[in-house]
DRENDO-1510 file (C-alpha; in Angstrom, 1 decimal, always signed):
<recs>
REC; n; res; u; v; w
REC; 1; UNK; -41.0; -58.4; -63.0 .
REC; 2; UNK; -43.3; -56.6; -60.6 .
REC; 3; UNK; -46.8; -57.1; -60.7 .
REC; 4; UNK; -48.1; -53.5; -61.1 .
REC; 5; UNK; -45.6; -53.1; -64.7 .
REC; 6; UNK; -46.5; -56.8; -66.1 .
REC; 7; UNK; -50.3; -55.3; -65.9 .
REC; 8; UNK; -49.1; -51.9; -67.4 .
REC; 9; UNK; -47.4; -53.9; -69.9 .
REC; 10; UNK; -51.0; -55.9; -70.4 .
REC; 11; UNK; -53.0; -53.1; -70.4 .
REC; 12; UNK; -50.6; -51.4; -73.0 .
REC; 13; UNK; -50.9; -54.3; -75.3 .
REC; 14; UNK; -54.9; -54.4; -75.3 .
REC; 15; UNK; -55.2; -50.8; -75.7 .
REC; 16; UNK; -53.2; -50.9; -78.8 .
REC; 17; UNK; -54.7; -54.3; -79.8 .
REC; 18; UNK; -57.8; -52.1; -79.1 .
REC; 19; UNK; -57.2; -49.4; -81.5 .
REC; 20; UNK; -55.7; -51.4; -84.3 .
REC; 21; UNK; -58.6; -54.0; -84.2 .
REC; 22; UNK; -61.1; -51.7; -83.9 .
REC; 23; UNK; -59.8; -49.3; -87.0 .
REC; 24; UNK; -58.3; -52.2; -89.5 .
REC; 25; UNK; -60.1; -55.4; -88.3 .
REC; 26; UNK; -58.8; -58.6; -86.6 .
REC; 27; UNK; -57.9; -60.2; -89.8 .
REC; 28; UNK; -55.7; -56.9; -91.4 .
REC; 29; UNK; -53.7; -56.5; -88.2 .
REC; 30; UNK; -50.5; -58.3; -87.0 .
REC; 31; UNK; -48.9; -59.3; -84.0 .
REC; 32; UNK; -45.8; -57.0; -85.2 .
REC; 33; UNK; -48.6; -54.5; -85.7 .
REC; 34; UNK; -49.6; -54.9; -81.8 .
REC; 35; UNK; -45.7; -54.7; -80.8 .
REC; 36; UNK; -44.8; -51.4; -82.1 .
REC; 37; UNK; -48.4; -49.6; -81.4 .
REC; 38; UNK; -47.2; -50.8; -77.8 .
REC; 39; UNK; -44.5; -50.9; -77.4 .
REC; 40; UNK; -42.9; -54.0; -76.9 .
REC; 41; UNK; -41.6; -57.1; -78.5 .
REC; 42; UNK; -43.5; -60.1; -79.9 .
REC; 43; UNK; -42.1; -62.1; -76.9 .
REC; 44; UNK; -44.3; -59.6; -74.6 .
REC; 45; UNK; -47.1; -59.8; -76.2 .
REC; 46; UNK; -47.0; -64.1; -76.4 .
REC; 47; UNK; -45.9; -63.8; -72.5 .
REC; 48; UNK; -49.4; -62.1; -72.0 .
REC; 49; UNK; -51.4; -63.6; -74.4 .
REC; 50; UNK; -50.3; -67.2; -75.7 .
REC; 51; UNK; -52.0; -66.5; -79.3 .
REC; 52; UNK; -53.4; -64.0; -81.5 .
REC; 53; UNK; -56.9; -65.5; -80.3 .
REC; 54; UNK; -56.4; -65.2; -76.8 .
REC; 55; UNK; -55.4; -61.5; -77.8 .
REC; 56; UNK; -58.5; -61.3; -79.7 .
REC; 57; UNK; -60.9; -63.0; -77.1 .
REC; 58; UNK; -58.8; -60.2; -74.5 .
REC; 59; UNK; -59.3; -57.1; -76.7 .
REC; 60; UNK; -63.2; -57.7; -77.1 .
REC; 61; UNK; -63.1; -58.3; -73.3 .
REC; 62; UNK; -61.9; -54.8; -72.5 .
REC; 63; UNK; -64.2; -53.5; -75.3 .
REC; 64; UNK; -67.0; -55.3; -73.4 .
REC; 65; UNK; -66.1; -53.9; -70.3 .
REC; 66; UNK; -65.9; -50.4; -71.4 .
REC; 67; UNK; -68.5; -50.2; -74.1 .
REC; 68; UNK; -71.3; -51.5; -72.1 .
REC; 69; UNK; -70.4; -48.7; -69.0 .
REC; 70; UNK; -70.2; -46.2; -71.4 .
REC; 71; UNK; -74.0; -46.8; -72.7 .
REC; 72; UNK; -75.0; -47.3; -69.2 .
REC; 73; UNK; -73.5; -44.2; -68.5 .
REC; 74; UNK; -75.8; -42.4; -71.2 .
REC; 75; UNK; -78.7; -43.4; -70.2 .
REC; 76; UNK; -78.7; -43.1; -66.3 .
REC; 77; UNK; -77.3; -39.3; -66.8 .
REC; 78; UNK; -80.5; -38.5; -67.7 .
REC; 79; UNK; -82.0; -39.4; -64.2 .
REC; 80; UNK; -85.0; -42.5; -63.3 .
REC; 81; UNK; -87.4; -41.3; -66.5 .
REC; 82; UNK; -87.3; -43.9; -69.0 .
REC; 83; UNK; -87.3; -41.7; -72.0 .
REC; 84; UNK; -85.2; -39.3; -70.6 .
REC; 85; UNK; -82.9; -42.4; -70.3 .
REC; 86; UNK; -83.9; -43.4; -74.1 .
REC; 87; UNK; -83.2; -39.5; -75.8 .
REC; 88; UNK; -79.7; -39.9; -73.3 .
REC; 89; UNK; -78.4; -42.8; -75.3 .
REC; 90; UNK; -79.4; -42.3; -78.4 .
REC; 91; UNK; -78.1; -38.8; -78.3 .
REC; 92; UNK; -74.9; -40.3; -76.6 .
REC; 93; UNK; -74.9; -42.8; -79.9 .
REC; 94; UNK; -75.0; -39.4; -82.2 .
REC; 95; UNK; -72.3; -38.4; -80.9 .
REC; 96; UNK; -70.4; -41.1; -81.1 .
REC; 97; UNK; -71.1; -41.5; -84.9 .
REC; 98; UNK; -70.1; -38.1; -85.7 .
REC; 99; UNK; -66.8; -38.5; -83.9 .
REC; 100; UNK; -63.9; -39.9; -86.3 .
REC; 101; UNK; -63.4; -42.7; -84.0 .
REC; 102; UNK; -66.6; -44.4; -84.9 .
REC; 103; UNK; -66.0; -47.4; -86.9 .
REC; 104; UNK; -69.6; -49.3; -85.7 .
REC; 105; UNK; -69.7; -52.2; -82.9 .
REC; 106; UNK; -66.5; -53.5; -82.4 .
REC; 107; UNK; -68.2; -56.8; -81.4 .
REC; 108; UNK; -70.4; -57.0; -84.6 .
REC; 109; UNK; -66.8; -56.1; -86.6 .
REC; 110; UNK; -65.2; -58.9; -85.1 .
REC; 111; UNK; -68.0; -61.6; -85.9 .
REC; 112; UNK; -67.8; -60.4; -89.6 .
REC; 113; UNK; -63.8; -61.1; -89.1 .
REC; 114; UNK; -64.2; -64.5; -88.0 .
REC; 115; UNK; -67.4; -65.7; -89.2 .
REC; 116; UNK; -65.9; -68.4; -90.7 .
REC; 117; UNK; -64.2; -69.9; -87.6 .
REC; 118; UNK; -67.4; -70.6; -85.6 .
REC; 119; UNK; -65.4; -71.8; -82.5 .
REC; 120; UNK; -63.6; -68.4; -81.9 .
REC; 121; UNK; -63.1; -67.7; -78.3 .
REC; 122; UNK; -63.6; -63.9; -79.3 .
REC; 123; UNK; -67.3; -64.8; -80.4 .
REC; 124; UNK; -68.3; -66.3; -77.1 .
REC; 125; UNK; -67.1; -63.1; -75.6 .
REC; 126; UNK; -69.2; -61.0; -78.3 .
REC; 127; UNK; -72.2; -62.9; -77.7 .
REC; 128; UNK; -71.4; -62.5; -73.8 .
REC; 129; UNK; -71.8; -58.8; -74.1 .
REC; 130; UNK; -74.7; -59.0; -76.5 .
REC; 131; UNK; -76.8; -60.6; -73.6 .
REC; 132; UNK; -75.4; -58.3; -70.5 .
REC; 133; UNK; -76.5; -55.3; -73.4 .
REC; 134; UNK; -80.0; -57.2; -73.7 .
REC; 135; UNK; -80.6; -57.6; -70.0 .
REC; 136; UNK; -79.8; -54.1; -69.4 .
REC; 137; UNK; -82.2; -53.3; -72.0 .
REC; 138; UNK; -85.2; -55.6; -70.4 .
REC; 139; UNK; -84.8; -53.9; -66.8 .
REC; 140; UNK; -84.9; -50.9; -68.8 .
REC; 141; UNK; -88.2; -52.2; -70.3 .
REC; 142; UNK; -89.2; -53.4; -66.9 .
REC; 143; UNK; -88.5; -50.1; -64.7 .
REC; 144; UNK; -90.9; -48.3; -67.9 .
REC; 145; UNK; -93.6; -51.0; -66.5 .
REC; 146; UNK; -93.7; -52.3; -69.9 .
REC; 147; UNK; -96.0; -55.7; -70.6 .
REC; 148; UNK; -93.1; -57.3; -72.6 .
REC; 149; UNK; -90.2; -56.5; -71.4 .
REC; 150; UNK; -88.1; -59.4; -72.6 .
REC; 151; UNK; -89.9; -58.7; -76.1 .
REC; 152; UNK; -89.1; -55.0; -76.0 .
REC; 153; UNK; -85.6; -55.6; -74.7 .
REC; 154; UNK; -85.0; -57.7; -78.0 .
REC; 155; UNK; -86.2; -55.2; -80.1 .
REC; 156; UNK; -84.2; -52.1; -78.4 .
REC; 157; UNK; -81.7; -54.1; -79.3 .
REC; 158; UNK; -82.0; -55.0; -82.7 .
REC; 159; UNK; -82.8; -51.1; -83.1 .
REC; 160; UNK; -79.4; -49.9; -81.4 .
REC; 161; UNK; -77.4; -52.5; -83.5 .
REC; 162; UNK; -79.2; -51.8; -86.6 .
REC; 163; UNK; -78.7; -48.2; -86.1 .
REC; 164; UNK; -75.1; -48.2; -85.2 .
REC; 165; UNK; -74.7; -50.6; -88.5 .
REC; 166; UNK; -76.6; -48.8; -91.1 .
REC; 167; UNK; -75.5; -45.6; -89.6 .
REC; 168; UNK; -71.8; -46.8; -90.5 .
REC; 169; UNK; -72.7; -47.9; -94.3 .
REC; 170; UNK; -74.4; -44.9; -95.2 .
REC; 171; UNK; -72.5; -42.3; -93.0 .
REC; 172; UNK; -75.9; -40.9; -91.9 .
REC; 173; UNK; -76.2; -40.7; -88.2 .
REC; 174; UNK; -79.9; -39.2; -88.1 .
REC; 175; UNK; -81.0; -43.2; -88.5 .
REC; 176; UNK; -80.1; -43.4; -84.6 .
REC; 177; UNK; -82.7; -40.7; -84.3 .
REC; 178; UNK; -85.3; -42.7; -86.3 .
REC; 179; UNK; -84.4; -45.6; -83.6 .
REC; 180; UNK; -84.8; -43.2; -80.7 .
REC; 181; UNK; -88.5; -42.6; -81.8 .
REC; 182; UNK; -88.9; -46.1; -82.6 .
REC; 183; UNK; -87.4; -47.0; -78.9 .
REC; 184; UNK; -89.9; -44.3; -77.4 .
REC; 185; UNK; -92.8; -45.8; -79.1 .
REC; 186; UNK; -91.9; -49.4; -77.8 .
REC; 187; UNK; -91.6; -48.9; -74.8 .
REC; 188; UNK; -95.0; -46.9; -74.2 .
REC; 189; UNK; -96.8; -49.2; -76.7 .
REC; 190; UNK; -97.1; -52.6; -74.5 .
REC; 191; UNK; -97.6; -50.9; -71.2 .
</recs>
């Protein structure tokens, strides 16, 4: 098989894997599942992926590598100016949560799957992207000459995640706005 199809056929896999994970949860969906969203046959899908959690580990992978340009993206379209970069992404999170695609962090979602298998490649990976998200945060803390940054980058943080979850439970996105002000007042606080 040539190279440029066998990633097609990859990439076709972890985009459905991506959709049905993301909408029904690890645990709901099947490798059958995957195979028809896709596409292929079960065979395919074990010639890419050996097992379900390799699939899993993959899928949060390519969330990981989307999700955290996307946010990025937000931010910097608003210019240098830290708030400007703040009100960018937490507008760009608004939006997100009144799209019908928004079903919360795909990375929290998939720790709630397999909280109970504490080993789970797919968790290192979460956690992975939960650290490149906080560093990104702290230089964001750091370019706003802020006295804490590694502090403030924690709490930007837990605001964004807490927003995005409670947002999701109660269907109200105007908490990402209480975390915008929140976020504004953080960063000017400690400088």
């Amino acid at each position: 098989m040539p190279r440029g199809t066998a990633d097609n056929t990859r990439n076709r896999i972890l985009k459905a894997a991506d959709r049905l994970f993301y909408q029904n949860g690890i645990s709901q969906v099947s490798i059958d599942q995957i195979a028809e969203q896709a596409g292929v046959t079960k065979k395919t899908i074990y010639y890419h992926f050996d097992a379900k959690d390799t699939l899993i580990a993959a899928y949060l992978q390519y969330r990981d590598d989307t999700t955290l340009h996307w946010l990025i993206a937000q931010a910097e379209a608003a210019g240098d100016n830290t708030d400007d970069q703040i009100n960018a992404l937490f507008a760009g999170l608004t939006g997100w949560a009144q799209s019908s695609a928004f079903e919360g962090c795909p990375f929290a979602r998939a720790a709630s799957d397999l909280a109970h298998r504490p080993g789970h490649p797919a968790l290192a990976v979460g956690a992975a992207h939960k650290k490149k998200h906080l560093d990104w945060l702290i230089d964001l803390a750091q370019r706003a000459e802020n006295a804490e940054p590694d502090l403030v980058g924690k709490q930007l943080l837990v605001l964004i995640d807490g927003a995005i979850a409670t947002t999701l439970v109660t269907t109200d996105p105007t908490y990402f706005d209480a975390a915008r002000r929140a976020a504004l007042l953080l960063l000017g606080a400690s400088q």
